[in-house]
One Martini backbone bead per residue (centre of mass of N, CA, C, O) as a GRO file, in nm:
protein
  206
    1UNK     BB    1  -0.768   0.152   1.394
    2UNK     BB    2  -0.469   0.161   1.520
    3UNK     BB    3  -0.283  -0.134   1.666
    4UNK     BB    4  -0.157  -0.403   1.784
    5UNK     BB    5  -0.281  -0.592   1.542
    6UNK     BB    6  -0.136  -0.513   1.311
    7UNK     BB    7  -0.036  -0.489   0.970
    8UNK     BB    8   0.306  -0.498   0.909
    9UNK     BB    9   0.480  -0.374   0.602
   10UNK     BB   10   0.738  -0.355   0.422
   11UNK     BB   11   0.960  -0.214   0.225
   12UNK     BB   12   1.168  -0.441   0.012
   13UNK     BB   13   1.242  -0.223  -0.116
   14UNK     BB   14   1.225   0.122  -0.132
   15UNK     BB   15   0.954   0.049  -0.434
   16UNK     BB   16   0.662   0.027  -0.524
   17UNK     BB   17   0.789  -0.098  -0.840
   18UNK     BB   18   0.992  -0.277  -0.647
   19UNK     BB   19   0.912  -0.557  -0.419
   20UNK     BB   20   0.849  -0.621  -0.117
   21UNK     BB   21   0.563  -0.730   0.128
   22UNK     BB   22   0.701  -0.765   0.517
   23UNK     BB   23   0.624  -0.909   0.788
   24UNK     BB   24   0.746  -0.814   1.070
   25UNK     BB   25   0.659  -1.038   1.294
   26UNK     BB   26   0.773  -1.320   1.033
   27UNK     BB   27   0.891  -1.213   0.738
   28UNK     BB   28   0.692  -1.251   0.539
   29UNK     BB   29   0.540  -1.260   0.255
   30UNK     BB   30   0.307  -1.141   0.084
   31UNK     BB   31   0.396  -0.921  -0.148
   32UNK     BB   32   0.491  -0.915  -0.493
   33UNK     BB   33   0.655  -0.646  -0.639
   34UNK     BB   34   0.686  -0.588  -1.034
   35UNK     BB   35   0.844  -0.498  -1.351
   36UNK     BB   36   0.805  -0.448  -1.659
   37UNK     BB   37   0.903  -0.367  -2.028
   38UNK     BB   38   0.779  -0.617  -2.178
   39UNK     BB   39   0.612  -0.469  -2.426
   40UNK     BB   40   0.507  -0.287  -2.134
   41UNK     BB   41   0.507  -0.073  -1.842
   42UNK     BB   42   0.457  -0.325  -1.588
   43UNK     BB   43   0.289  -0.394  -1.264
   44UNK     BB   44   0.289  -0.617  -1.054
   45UNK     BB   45   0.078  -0.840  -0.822
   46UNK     BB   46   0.107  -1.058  -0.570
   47UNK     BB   47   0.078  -1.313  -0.362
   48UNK     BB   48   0.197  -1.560  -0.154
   49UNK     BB   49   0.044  -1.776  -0.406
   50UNK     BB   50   0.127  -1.586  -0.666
   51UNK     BB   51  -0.128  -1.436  -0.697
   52UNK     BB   52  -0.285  -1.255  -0.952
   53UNK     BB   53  -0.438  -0.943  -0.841
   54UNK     BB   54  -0.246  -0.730  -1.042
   55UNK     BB   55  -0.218  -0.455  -1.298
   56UNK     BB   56  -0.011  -0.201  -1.482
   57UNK     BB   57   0.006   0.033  -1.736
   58UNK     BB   58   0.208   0.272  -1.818
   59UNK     BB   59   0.130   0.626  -1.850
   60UNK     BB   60   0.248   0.971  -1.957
   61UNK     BB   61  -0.050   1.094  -2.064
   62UNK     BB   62  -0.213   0.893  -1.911
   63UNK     BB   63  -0.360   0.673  -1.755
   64UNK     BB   64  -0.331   0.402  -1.625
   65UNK     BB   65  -0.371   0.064  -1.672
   66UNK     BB   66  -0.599  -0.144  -1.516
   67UNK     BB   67  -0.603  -0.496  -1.301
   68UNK     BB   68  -0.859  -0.657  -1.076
   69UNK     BB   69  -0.783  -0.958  -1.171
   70UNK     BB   70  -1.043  -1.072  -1.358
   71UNK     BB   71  -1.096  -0.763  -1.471
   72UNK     BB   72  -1.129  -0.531  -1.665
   73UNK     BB   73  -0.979  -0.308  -1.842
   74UNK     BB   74  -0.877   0.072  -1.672
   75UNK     BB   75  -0.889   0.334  -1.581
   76UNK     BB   76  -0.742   0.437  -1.287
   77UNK     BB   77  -0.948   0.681  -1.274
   78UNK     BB   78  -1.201   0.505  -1.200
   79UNK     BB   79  -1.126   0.379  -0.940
   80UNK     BB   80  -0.907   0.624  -0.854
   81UNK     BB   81  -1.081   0.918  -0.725
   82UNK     BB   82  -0.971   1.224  -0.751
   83UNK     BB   83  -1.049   1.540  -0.638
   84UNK     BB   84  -1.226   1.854  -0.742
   85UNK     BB   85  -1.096   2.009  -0.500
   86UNK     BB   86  -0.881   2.216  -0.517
   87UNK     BB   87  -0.627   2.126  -0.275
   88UNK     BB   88  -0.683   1.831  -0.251
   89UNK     BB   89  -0.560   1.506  -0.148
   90UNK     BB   90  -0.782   1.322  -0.238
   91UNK     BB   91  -0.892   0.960  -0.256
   92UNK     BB   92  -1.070   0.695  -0.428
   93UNK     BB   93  -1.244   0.392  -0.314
   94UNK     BB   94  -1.406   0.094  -0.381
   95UNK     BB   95  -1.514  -0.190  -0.156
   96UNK     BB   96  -1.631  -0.465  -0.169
   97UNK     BB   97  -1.881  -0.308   0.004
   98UNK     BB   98  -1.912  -0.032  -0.136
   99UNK     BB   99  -1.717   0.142  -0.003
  100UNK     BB  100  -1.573   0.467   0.093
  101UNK     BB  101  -1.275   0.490   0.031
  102UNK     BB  102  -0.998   0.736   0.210
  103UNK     BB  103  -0.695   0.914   0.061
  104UNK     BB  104  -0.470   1.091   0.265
  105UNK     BB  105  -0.184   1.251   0.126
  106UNK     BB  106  -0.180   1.314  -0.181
  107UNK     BB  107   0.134   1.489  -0.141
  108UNK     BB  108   0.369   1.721  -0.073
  109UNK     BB  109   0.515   1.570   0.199
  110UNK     BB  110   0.322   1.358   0.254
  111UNK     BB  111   0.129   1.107   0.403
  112UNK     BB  112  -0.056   0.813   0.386
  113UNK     BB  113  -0.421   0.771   0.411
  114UNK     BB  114  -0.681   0.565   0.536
  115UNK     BB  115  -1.060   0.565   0.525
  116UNK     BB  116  -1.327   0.528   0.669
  117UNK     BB  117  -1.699   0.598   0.662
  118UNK     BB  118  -1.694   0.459   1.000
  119UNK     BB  119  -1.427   0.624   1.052
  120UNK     BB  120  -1.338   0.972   0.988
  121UNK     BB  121  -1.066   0.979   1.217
  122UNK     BB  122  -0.957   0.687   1.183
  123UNK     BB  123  -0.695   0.542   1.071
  124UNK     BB  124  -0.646   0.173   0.851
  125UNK     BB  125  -0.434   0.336   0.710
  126UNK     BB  126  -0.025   0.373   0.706
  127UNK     BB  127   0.234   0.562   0.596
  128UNK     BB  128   0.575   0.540   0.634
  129UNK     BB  129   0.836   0.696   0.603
  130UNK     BB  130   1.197   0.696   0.530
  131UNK     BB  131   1.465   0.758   0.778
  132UNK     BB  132   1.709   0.944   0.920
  133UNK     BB  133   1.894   0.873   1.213
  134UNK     BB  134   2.045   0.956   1.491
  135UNK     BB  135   2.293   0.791   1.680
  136UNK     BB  136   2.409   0.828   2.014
  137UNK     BB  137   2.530   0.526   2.136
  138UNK     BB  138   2.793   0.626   1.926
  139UNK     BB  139   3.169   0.649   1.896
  140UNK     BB  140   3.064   0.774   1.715
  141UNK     BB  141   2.753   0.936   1.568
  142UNK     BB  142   2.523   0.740   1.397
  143UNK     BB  143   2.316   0.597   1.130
  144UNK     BB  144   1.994   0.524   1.058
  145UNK     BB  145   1.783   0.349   0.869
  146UNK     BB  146   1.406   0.359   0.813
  147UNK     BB  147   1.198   0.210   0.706
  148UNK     BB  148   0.904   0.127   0.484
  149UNK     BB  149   0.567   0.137   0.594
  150UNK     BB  150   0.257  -0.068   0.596
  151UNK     BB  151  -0.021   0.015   0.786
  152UNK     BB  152  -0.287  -0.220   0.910
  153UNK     BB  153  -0.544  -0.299   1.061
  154UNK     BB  154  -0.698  -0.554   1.246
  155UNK     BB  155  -0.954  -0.568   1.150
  156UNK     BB  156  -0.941  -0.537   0.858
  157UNK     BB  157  -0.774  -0.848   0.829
  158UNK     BB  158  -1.027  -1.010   1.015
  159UNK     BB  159  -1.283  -0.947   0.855
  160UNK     BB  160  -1.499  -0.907   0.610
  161UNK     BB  161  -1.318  -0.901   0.309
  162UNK     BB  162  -1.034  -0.876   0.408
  163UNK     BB  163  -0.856  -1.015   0.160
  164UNK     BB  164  -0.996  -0.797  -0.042
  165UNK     BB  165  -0.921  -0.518   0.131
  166UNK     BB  166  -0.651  -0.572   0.156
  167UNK     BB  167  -0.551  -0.546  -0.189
  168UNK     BB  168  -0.665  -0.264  -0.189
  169UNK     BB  169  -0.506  -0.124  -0.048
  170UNK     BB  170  -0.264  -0.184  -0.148
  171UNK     BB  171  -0.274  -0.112  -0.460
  172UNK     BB  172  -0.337   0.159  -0.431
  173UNK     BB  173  -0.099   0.257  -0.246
  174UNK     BB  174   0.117   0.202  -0.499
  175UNK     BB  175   0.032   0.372  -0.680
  176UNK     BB  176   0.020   0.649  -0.536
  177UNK     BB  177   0.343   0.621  -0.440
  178UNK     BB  178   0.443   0.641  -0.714
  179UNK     BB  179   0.323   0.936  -0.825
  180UNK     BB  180   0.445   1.063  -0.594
  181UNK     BB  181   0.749   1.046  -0.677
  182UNK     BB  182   0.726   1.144  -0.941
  183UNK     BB  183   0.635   1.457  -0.797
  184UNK     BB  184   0.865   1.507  -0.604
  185UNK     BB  185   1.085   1.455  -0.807
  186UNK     BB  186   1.010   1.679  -1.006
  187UNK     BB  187   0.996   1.946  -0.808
  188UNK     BB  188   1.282   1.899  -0.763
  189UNK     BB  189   1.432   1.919  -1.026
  190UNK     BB  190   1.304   2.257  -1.051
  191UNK     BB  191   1.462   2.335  -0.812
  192UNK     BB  192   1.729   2.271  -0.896
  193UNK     BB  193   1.730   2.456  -1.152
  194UNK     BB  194   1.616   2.730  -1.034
  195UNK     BB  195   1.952   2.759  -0.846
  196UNK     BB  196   2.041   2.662  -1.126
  197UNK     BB  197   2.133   2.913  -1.391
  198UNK     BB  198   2.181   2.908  -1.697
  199UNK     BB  199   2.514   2.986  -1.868
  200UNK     BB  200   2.646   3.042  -2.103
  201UNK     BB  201   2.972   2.949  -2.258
  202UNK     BB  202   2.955   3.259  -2.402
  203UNK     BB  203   2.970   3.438  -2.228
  204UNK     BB  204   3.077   3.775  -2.048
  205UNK     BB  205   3.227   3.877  -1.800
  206UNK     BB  206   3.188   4.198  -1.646
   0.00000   0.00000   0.00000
């Protein structure tokens, strides 16, 4: 359950897949997440003592290859296992206690939501997407953009296994923001395609 004592992370900027996760109520880094591209194209995630918890080697055709601190790596759909029921959006992962977290919302237009198995009404994480907002304030009105946070429950970070069950929130919710905004992307790219369509330089117009 969200409550007044969760902990509260901005993306800054706002990338999943290059930012830092700020916490709100401090100011401090908590994890820095980076991507290199040489030898081949990867998402590393540290968290505040520098110490590598994760990282992914990006691929287009295949899943991901994730690696979770140092254990082998796999194919990241091996660990968050997307629903086999058509039009479902959910996904989950195994976390340190052995118990199945499930996010929903990981589709076009929707916010993740994380449950847990012991709890499965009241989400223990969730995404606000980042929004522009008129301020009605000034004079004229402006605008102002608001974070992107990623709000995690207070007593999952403070709980047995917290640092770890931490760690395993972020990183999938990573992994699936990148995705989601590459899916998202994609089908503006084609709705936007779709609107406006091609017309031959040749053309001779009736």
């Amino acid at each position: 359950m969200i409550t007044n004592s969760n902990l509260s992370l901005t993306l800054t900027p706002d990338n999943p897949s290059n930012c830092d996760l700020i916490e709100v109520e401090t100011g401090k880094v908590v994890y820095h997440i980076f991507t290199v591209f040489d030898p081949k194209t990867t998402t590393i995630v540290e968290n505040a003592a520098g110490e590598r918890i994760a990282s992914w080697e990006w691929s287009d055709v295949r899943s991901d290859v994730l690696t979770l601190g140092n254990m082998p790596p796999v194919s990241s759909s091996v660990w968050l296992k997307k629903s086999m029921v058509p039009f479902k959006d959910t996904v989950t992962f195994t976390g340190p206690d052995e118990k199945i977290y499930k996010w929903k919302g990981n589709s076009l237009g929707s916010s993740l939501e994380l449950f847990s198995p012991d709890d499965k009404s009241s989400a223990i994480a969730r995404f606000t997407k980042s929004y522009r907002m008129k301020n009605q304030n000034t004079d004229p009105p402006s605008y102002i953009t608001t974070t992107s946070q990623l709000v995690i429950a207070g007593y999952v970070v403070s709980g047995d296994d917290s640092s770890r069950l931490q760690d395993l929130i972020v990183v999938s919710f990573l992994m699936l923001e990148k995705s989601k905004r590459a899916r998202d992307k994609s089908v503006t790219n084609r709705i936007n395609t779709q609107a406006h369509p091609f017309t031959p330089f040749n053309a001779v117009a009736a």
